[in-house]
N, C-alpha and C positions, 0 to 999 in steps of 0.2 A: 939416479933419479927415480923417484915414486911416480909412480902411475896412481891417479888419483880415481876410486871407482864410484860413478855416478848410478844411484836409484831415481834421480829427478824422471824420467820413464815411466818408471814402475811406480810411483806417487801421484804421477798423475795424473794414472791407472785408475789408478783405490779410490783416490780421491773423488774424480769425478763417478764412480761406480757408490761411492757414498753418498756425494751430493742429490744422486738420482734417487738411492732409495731413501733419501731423506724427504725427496718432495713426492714419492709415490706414497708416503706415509701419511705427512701433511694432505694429499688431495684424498684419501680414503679418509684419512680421520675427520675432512671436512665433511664429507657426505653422509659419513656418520652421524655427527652432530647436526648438522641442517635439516638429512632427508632430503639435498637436493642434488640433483648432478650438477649445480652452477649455480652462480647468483646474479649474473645476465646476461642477458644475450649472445653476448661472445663467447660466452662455454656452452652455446646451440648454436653456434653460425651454419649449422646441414638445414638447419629447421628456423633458424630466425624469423624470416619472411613468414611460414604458416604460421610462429611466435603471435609474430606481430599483429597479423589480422586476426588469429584467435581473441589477442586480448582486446583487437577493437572491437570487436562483437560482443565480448562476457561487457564491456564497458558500458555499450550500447543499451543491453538488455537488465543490466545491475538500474543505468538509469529510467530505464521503463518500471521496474520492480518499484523503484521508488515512488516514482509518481502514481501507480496504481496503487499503492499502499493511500497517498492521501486520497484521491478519487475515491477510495472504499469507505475510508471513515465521512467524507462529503455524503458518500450514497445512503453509509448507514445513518447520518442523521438525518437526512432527508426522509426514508421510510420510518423514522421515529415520529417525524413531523407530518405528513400524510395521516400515519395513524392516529396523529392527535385531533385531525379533522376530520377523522373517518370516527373516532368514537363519539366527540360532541356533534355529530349528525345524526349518530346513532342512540346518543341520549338523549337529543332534542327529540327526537321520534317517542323515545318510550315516558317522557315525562308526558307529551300528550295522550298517549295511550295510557298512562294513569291517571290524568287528570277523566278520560273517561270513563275508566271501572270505576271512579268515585264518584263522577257526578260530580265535578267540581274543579275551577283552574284557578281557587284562589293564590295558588302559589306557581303556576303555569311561566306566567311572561318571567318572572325573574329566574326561572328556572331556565327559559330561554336564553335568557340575558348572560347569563353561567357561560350558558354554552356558546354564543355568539365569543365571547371573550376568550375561549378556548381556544377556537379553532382561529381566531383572528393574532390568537398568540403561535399559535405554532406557525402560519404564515410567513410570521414577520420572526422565522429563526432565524440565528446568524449563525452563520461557521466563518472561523478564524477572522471572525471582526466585520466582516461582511455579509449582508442580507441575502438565506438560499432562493430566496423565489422570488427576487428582483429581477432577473435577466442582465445585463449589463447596467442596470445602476443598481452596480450593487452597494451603494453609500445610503440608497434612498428605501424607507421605508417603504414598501410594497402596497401593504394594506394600511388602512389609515381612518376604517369603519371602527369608532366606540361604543356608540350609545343602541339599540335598538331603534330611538325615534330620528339617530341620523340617519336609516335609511328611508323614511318616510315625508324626509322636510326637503323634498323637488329634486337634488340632482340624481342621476341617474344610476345604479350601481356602478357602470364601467366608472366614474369619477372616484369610486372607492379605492383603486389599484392604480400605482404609480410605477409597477413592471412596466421594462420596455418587452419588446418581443425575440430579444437575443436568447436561444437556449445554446449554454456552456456542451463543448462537446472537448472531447478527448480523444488525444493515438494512444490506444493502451496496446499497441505491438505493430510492428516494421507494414502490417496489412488489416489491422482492425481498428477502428474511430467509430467510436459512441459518445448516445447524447446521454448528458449527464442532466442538462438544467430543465427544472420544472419552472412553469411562471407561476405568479399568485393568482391572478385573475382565470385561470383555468382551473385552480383547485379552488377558488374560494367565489366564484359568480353563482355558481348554482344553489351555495348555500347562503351565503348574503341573499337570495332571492327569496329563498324561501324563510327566511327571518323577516324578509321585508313583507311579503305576505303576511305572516302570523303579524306584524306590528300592525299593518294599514288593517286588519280584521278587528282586531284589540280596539281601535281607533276610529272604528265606522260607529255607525249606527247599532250593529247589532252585539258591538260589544259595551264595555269593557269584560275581558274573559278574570272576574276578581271574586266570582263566587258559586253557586249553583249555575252546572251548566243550562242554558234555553235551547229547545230543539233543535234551533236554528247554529246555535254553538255547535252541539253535538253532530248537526251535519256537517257543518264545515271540517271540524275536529277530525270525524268519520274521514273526510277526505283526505285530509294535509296526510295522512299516515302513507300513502301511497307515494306522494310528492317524498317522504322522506327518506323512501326507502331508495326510492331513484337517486338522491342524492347522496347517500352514503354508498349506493353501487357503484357511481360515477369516480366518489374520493378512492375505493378501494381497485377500481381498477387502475384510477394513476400510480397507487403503493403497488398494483403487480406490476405494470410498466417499469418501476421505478427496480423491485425486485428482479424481472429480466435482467434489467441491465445489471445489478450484482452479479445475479449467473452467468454472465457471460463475462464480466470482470475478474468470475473468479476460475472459468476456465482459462482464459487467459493467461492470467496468475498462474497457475498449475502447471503453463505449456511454458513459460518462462525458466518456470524453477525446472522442470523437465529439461528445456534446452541451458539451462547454466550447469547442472547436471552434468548432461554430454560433454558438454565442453572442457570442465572440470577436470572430467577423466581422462581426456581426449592431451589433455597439455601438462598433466598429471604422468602421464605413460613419455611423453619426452624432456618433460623437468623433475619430476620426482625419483629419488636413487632408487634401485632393488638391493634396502636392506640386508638381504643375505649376501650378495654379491658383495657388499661393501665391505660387509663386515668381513667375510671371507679376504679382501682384496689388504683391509686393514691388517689383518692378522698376516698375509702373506706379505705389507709392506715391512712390517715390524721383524720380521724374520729376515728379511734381506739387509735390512740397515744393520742389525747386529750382527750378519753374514759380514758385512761389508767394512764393519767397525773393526770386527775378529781378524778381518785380511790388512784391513792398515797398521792395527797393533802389532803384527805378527811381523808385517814387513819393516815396522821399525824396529824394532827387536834384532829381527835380524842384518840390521845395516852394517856397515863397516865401521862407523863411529862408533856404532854399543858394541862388536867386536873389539876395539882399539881401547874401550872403554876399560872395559870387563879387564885386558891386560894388563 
């Protein structure tokens, strides 16, 4: 009788000592190629739960990033628009102080007229389809003054502005909320006011202002200059109000990307691989699997069948 000699043992040895370094290779050469120690969760189950709330925070704060992104472009076109009624205040001023180094405002009211149209346009600017200085209708045009002699034919200026009194406010972060919305009738009463004066002047008795000024011109003229400097201080201090709040949007902004930053690194140091280590670990998988390859070749070789064989 033969005794028959079994390696199934020693194969099953090699074997599973190859299948190991087969998946020690596979899990280095993944980290290689990704740069990560995992691809979820369950290759951090030590750290899952800090995982988890980290990424609900970067979510949290990515969605603030966003909406302060349009908040900015709202604010920058709102100080575009400020300025547009901060400069036709400030024109309207120096056309009458050229009509008096000349002696003359034949061309004065429609120079008015310019500017009334100006500043009644930037008013009534829209962002993304919507009126910026309506307050909550924001469908409805705001100002609604065209002519110079509408403001002298009975109603009142407040009838000119169809803003409600809602000013748009925002959370641009987990503890800071600003206002964001200017109304129209705060930027645009003191100057409709003073248009409505220069018209009712033009329109009295001691004008029409169409030709050589009369003394009586020249004093009134002499005065308005003062009214319009207050009213273009007035538009420019809503563009610095309006400016704050950029500065303060855009430290915000800063303390955001600051804290996505942190956070970044912070789950970057438990998901992201150490390169050299990997590579180091790759190259020691790769040496074991063909260690392991060399020991199963070897022990087949040496079996008693390729013995038996070979005879």
């Amino acid at each position: 009788m033969v005794t028959r000699v079994s390696t199934v043992g020693n194969y099953a040895t090699v074997l599973a000592n190859l299948m190991a370094a087969q998946q020690r290779q596979l899990d280095a050469g993944e980290r290689v190629s990704t740069q990560k120690n995992g691809h979820d969760l369950k290759a951090f189950s030590r750290n899952d739960e800090l995982l988890t709330a980290m990424r609900s925070v970067q979510t949290r704060l990515a969605g603030f990033q966003d909406q302060n992104s349009l908040v900015a472009d709202k604010l920058t076109t709102q100080d575009t628009a400020l300025n547009q009624v901060a400069d036709a205040a400030q024109s309207a001023r120096q056309a009458i102080a050229d009509a008096l180094a000349s002696g003359n405002g034949a061309t004065l009211m429609s120079e008015l007229q310019g500017q009334m149209n100006k500043a009644v346009g930037a008013m009534n600017t829209r962002y993304n389809g919507t009126y910026l200085f309506a307050g909550g209708a924001i469908n409805t045009q705001p100002a609604t003054a065209n002519l110079l002699s509408d403001l002298t034919a009975g109603p009142p200026i407040s009838s000119f502005f169809q803003n409600d009194q809602f000013k748009a406010q925002a959370q641009v972060d987990d503890a800071t909320k600003v206002t964001t919305g200017v109304l129209a009738d705060a930027v645009g009463t003191p100057i409709l006011t003073a248009f409505q004066t220069m018209e009712a002047f033009d329109q009295s008795g001691s004008g029409p202002l169409n030709g050589v000024l009369t003394p009586a011109q020249r004093t009134f003229l002499e005065n308005q200059l003062a009214t319009w400097d207050t009213v273009h201080t007035g538009v420019i201090n809503l563009a610095a109000q309006n400016g704050m709040v950029q500065q303060r949007l855009t430290s915000v902004t800063n303390d955001l990307t600051s804290r996505q930053n942190t956070l970044d690194g912070m789950m970057g140091n438990i998901t992201n691989a150490d390169m050299a280590k990997a590579s180091s670990d790759l190259q020691l998988a790769n040496l074991s699997f063909q260690a392991a390859a060399q020991v199963f070749q070897t022990l087949k070789n040496s079996s008693l069948l390729s013995l038996l064989q070979i005879q």
